[in-house]
N, CA and C of each residue as an Amber inpcrd file, in Angstrom:
protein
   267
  51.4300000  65.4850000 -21.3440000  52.8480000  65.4060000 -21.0540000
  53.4000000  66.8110000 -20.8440000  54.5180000  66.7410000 -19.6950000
  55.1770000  68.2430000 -19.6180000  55.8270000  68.6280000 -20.5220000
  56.1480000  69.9740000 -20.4670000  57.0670000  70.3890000 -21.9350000
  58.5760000  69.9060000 -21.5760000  59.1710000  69.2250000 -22.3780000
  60.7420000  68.9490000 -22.5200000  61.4650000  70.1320000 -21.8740000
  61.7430000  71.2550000 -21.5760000  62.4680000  71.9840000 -20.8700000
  61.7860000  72.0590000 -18.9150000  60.6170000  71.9930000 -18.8360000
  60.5970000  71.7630000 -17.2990000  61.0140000  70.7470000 -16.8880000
  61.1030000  69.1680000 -17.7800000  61.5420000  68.2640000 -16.8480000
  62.8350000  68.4970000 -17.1210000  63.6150000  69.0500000 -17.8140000
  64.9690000  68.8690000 -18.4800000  65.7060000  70.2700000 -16.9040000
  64.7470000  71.2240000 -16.6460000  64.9150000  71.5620000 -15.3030000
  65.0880000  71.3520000 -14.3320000  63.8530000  70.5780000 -13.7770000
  64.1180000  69.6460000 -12.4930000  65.0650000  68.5110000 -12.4060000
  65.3020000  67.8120000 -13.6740000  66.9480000  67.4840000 -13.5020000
  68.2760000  67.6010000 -13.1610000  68.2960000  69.0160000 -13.6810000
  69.3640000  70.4880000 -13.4520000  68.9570000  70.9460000 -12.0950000
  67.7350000  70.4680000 -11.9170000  67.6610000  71.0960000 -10.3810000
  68.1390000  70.0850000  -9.3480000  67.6630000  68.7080000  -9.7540000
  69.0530000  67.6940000  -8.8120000  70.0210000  67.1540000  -8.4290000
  70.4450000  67.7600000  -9.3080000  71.6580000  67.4180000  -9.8220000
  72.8340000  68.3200000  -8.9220000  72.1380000  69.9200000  -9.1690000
  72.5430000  70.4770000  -8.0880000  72.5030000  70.7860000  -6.7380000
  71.2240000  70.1040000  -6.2680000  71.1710000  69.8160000  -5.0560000
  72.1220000  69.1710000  -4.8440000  72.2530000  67.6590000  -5.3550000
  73.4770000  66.3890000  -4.8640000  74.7420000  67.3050000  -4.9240000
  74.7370000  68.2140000  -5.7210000  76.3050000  68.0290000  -5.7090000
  76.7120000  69.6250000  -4.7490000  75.3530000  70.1990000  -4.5380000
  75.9450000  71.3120000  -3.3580000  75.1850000  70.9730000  -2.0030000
  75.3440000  69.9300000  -2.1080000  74.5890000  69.3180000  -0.9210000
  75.3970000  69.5820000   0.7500000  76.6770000  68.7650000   0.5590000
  77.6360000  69.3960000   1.6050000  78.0180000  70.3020000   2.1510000
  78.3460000  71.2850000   0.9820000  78.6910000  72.4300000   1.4160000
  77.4040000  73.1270000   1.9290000  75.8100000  72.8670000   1.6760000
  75.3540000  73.6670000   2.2890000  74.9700000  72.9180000   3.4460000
  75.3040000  72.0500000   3.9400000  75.3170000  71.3290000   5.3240000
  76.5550000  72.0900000   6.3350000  77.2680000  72.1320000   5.6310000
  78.7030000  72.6530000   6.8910000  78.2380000  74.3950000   7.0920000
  77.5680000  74.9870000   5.2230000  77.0840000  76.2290000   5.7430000
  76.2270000  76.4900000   6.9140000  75.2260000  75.5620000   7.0620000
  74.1950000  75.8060000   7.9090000  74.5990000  75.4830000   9.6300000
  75.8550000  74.4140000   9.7060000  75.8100000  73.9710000  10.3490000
  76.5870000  75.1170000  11.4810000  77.6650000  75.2900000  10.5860000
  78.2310000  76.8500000  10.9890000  77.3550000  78.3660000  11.7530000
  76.7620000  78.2250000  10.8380000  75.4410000  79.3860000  10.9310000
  75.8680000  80.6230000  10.2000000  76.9200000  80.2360000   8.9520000
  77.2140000  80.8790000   8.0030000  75.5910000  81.6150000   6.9280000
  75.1980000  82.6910000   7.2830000  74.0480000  82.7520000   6.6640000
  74.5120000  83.4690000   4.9670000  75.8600000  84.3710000   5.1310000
  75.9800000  85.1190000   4.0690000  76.9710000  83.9520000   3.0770000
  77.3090000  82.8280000   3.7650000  77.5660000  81.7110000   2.6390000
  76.6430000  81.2260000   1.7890000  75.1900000  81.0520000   2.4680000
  74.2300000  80.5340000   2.2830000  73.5130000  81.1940000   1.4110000
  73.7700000  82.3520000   1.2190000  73.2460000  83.5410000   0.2760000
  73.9970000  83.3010000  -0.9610000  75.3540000  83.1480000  -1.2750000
  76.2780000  82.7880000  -2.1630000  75.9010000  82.1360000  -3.0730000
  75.3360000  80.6610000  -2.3800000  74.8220000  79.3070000  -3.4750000
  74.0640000  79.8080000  -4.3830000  73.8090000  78.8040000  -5.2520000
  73.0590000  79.0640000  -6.5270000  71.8060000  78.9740000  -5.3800000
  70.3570000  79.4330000  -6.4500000  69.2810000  79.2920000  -5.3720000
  68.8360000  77.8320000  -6.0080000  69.1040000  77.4710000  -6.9650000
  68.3320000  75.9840000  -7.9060000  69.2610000  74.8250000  -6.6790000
  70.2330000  75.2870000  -6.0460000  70.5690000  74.0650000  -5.1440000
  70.0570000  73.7400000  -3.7610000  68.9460000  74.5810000  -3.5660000
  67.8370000  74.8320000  -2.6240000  67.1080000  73.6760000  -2.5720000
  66.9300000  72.4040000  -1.3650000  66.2180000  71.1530000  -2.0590000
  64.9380000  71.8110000  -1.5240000  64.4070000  72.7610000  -1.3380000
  62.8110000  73.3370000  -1.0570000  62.1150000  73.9130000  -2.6830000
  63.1270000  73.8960000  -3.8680000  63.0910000  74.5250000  -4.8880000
  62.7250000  73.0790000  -5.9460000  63.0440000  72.4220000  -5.5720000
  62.3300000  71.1440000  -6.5190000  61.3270000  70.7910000  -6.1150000
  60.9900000  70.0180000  -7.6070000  59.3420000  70.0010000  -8.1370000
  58.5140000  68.2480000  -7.8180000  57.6350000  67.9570000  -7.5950000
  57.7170000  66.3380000  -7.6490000  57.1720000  65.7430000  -9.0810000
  57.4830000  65.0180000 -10.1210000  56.7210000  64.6380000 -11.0090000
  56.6940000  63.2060000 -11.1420000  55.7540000  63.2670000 -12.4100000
  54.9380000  62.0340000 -12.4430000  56.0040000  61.1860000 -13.4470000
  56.7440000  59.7590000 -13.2830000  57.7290000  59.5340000 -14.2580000
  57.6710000  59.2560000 -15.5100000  56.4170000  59.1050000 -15.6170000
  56.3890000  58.8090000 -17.0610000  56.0940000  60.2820000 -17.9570000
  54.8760000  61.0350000 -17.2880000  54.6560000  61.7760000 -18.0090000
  55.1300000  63.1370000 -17.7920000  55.8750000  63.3810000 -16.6280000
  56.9530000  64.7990000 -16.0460000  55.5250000  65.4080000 -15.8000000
  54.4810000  65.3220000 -15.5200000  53.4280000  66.2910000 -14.6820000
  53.6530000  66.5610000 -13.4820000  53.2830000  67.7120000 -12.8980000
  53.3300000  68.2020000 -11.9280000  52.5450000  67.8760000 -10.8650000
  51.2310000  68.2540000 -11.2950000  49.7510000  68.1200000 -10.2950000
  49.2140000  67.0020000 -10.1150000  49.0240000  66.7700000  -9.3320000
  47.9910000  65.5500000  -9.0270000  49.2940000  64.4660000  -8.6380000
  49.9560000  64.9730000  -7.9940000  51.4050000  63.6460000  -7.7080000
  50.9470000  62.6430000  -7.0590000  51.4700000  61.7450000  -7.0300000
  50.8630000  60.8670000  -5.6250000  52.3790000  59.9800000  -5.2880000
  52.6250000  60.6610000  -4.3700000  54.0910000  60.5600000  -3.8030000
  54.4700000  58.7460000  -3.7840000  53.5600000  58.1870000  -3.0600000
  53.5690000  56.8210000  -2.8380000  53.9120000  56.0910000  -3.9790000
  53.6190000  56.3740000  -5.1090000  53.5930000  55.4870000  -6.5740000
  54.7780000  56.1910000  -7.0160000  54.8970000  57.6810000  -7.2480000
  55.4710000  58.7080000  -7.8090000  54.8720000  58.7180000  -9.5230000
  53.7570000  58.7430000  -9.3740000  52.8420000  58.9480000 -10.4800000
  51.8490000  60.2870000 -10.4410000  51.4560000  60.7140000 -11.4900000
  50.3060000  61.7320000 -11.6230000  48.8700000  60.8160000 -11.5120000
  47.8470000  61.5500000 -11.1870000  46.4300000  61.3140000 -10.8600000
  45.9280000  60.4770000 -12.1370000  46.2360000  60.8940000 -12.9050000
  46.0560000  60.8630000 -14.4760000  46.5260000  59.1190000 -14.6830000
  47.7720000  59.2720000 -14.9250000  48.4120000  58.0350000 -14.9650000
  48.5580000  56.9500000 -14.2480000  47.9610000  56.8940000 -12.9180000
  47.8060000  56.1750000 -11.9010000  46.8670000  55.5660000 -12.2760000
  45.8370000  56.0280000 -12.8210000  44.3430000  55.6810000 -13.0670000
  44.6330000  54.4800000 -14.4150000  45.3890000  55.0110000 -15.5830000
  45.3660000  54.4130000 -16.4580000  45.9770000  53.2470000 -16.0110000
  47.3130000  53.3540000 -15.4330000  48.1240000  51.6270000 -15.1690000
  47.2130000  51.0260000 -14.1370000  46.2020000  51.0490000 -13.6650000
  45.7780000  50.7310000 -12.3580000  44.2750000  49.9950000 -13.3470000
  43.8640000  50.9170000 -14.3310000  43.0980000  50.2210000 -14.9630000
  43.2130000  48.4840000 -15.9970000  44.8110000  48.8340000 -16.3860000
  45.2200000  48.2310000 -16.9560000  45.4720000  46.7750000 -16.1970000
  45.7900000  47.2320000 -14.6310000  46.4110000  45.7750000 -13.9470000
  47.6180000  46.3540000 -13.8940000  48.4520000  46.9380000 -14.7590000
  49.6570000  47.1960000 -14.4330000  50.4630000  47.3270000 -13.0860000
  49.7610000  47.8620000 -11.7520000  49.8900000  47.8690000 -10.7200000
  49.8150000  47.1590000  -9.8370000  50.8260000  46.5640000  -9.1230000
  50.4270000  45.0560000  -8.5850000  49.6340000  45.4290000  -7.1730000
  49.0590000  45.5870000  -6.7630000  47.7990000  45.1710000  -5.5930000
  47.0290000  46.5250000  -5.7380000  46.5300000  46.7660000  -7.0980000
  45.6170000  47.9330000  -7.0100000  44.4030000  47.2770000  -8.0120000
  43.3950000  47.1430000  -7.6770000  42.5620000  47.2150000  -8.0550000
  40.8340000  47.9880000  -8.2040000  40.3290000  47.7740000  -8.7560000
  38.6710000  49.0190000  -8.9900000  38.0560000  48.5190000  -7.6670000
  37.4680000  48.8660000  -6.7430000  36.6880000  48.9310000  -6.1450000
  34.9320000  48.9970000  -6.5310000  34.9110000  47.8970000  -5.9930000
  33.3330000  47.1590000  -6.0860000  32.6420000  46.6670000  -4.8270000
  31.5650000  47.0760000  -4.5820000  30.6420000  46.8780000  -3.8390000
  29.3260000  46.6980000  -3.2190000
């Protein structure tokens, strides 16, 4: 599991995306570059992280599920996952 302050980050990090989201749309749209310099940089959506939901990991994402490598494996073992199953042949 991740440590309680990185996911408690990437929260803080979307939070401010959503909410400086506009303004850096009209910045860009403008071609205001020294507005764009202004913003916080955490409202950058190139600056967030993808994690895994249960366990806030980083690596091994797998965008499609929005799970880690790790944890995919376990619910998938379990059945938990509806049309995933072990491969046999």
């Amino acid at each position: 599991m991740a440590k309680k302050s990185s996911i408690a980050r990437d929260h803080k990090r979307d939070r401010m995306i959503i909410s400086y989201a506009k303004k850096r749309t009209e910045l860009k749209r403008i071609g205001d570059l020294e507005g764009l310099y202004r913003l916080p940089r955490n409202s950058s959506p190139v600056r967030k992280n993808n994690r895994c939901l249960i366990t806030g990991r980083s690596r091994g994402y797998m965008r499609y599920f929005g799970l880690s490598r790790i944890t995919f494996r376990e619910l998938a073992s379990k059945g938990e996952i509806p049309g995933i199953t072990k491969s046999s042949w």
